[in-house]
C-alpha positions as CSV (number, residue, x, y, z in Angstrom):
1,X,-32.4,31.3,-2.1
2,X,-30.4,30.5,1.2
3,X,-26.7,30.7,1.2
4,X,-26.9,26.6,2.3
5,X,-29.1,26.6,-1.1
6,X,-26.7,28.5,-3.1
7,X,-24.0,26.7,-2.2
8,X,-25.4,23.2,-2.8
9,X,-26.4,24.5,-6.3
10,X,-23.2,26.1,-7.5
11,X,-21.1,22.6,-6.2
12,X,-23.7,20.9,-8.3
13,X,-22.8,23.3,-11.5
14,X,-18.8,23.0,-10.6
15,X,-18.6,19.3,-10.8
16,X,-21.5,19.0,-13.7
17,X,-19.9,22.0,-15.9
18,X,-16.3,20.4,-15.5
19,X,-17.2,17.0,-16.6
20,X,-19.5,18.2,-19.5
21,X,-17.2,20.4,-20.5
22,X,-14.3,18.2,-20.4
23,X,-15.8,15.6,-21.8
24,X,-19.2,15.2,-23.9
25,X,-18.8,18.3,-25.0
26,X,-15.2,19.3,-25.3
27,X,-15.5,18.0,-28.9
28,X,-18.2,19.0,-30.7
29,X,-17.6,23.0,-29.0
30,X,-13.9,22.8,-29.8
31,X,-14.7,22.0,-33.5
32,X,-17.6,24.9,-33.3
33,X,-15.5,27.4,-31.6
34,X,-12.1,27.0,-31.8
35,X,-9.6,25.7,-29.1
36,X,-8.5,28.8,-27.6
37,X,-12.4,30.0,-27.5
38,X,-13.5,26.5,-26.3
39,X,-10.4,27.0,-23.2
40,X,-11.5,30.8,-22.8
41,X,-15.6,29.3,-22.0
42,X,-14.2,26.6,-20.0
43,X,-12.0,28.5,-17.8
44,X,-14.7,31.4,-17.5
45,X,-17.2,28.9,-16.3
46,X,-14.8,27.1,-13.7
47,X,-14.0,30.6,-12.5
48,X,-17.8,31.7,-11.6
49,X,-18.9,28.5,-10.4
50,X,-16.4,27.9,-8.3
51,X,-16.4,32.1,-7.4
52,X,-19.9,31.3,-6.1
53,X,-19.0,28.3,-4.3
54,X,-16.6,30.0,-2.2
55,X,-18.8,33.4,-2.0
56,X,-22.0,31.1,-0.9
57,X,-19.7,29.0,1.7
58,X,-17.9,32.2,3.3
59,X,-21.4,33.9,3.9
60,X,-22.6,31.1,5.4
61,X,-20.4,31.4,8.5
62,X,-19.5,29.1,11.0
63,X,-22.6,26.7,11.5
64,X,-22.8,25.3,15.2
65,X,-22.7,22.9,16.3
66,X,-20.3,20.8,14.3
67,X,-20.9,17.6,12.7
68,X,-17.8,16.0,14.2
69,X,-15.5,17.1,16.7
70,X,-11.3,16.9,15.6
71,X,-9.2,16.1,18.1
72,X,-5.2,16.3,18.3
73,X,-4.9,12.8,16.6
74,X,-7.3,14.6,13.3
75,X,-4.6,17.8,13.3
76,X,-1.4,15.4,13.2
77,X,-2.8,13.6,10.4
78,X,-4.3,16.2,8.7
79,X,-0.9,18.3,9.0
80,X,0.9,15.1,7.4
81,X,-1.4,14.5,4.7
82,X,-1.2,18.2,4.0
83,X,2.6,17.9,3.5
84,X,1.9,14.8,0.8
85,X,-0.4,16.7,-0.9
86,X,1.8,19.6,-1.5
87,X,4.8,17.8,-2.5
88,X,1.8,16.0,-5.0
89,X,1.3,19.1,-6.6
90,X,4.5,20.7,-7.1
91,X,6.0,17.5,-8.5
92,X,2.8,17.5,-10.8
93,X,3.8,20.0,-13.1
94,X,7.1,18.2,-13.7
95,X,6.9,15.1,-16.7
96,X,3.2,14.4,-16.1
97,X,1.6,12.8,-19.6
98,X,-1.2,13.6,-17.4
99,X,-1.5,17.6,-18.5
100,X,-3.4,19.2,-21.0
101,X,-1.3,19.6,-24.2
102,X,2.0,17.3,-22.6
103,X,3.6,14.4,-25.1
104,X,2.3,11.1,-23.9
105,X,4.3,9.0,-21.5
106,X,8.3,9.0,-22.1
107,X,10.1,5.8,-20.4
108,X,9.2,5.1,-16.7
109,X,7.6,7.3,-14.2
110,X,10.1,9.4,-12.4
111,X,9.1,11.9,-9.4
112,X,5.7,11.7,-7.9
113,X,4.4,9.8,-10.9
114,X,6.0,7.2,-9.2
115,X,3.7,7.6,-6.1
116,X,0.6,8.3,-8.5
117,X,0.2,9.0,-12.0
118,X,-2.3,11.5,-10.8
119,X,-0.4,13.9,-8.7
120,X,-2.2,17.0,-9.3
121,X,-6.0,15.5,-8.8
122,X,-5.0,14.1,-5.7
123,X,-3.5,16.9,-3.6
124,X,-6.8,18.5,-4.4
125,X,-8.4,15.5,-3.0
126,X,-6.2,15.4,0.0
127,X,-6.2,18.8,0.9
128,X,-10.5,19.1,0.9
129,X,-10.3,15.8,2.7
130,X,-8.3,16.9,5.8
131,X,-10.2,20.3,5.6
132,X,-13.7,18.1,5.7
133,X,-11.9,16.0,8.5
134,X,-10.8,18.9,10.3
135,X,-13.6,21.3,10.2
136,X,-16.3,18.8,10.4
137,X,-19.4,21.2,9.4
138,X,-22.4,21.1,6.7
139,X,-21.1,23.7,4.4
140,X,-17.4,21.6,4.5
141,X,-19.5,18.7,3.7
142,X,-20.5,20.2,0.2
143,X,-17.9,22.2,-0.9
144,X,-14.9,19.4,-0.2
145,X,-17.2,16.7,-1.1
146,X,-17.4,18.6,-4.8
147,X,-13.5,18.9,-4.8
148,X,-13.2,15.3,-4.0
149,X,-15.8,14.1,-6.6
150,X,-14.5,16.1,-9.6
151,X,-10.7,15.1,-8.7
152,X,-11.3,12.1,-8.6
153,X,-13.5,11.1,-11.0
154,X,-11.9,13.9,-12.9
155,X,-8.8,11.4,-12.6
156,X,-11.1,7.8,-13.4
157,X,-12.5,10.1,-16.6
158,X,-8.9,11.4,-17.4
159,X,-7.7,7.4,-17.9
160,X,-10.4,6.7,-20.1
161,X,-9.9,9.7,-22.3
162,X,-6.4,9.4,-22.5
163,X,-6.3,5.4,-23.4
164,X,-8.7,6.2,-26.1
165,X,-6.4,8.8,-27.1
166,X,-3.0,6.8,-26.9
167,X,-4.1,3.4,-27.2
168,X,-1.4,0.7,-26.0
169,X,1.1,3.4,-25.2
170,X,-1.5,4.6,-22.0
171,X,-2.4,0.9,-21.1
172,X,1.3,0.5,-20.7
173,X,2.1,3.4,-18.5
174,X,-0.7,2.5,-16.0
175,X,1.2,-0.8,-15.7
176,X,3.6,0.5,-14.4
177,X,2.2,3.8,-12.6
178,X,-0.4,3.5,-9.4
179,X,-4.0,5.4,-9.3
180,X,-4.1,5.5,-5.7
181,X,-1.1,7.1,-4.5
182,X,1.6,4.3,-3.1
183,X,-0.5,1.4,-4.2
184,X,2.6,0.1,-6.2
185,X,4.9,0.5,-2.8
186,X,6.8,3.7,-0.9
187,X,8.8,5.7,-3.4
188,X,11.0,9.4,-3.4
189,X,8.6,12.3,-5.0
190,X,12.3,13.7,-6.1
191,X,14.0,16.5,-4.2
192,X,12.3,19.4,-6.6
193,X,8.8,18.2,-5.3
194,X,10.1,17.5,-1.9
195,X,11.7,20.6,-1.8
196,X,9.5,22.9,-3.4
197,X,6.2,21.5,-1.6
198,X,7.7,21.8,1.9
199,X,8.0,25.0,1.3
200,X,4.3,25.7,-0.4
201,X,3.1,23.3,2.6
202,X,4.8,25.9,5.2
203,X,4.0,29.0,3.5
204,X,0.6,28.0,2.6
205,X,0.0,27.2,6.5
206,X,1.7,30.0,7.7
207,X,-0.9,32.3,5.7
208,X,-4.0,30.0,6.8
209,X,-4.3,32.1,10.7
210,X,-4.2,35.4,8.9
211,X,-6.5,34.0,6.0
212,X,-9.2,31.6,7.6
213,X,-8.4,32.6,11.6
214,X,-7.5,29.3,12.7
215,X,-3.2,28.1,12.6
216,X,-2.8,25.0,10.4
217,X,0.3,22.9,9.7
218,X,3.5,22.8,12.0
219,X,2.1,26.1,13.0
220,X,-0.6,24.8,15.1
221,X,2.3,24.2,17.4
222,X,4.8,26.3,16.8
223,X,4.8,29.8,17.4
């Protein structure tokens, strides 16, 4: 099997496995298993398949020549949508209904859940988008394409499950919530997610020369 094959193949298992998993077959393995056995399988599995993904993609290499070439324009936007996605993702983990094992939704959306009432799903979305955008190769192609599948479908699935779940009470927090992010208008993410993601966003770039060989974020510039 090539790496190109291997790669394909786990991205395949990553998306498949998650949606199974979370899904058709969350129930019937959760009442056979247990919970905490049922989490233990499902982390286990999202942890080799996605182990392979990145082992398959970094063996690969760089792949010549590119699909696309990025210019300036690509790296201003990229480094921009970067910062959103961060500031997504730390201001996810605060009062999102959205989370395994969190209450259902309490008054109006505060924070990022004001931007999108799936903060976490999309700053994986943006953040293999602008590396697809910026990096323009094959290999990019399938491993961000599988990221932006499973986060957002992961996020269309996630609506469904949950208004089965909560009934009228889910129904009415997507009234008032967005799916894409500032679809209901231009609102603060709250100065703990602004805060704390500037500072993910610019340590996160800071480590990307040492890590992947190529500065990212402000520090593209800067330096």
């Amino acid at each position: 099997m090539t790496p190109q094959m291997g790669l394909l193949l786990f991205a395949i298992l990553f998306v498949g496995t998650h949606f199974l998993l979370s899904h058709p077959l969350r129930g019937p393995l959760v009442r056979a298993m247990g919970e905490k056995a049922f989490q233990g399988l499902y982390s286990l599995v999202a942890i080799i398949t996605f182990g392979l993904m990145i082992y398959f993609y970094r063996i690969i290499g760089r792949e010549p020549p590119a699909l696309w070439q990025s210019g300036e324009t690509a790296w201003v936007v990229g480094t921009i949508l970067m910062w959103l996605a961060s500031i997504l993702f730390v201001g996810s983990f605060i009062g999102n209904p959205a989370l395994v094992g969190a209450p259902g939704p309490r008054g109006g959306p505060q924070g990022v859940l004001r931007i999108t009432r799936h903060p976490m799903m999309w700053s994986f979305a943006l953040w293999a988008a602008v590396h697809l955008m910026i990096l323009g190769q094959a290999k990019a192609l399938v491993f961000d394409s599988a990221i932006i599948i499973l986060a957002i479908g992961g996020a269309a699935a996630q609506d469904r499950k949950k208004a089965g779940q909560m009934g009228e009470d889910w129904h009415d927090w997507t009234a008032q919530t967005a799916f894409v992010p500032f679809t209901r208008g231009i609102a603060y993410p709250g100065t703990t997610a602004f805060v704390g993601g500037t500072l993910l966003f610019l340590l996160a770039t800071w480590l990307h020369e040492p890590i992947a060989h190529m500065p990212a974020g402000i520090w593209r510039w800067v330096g």
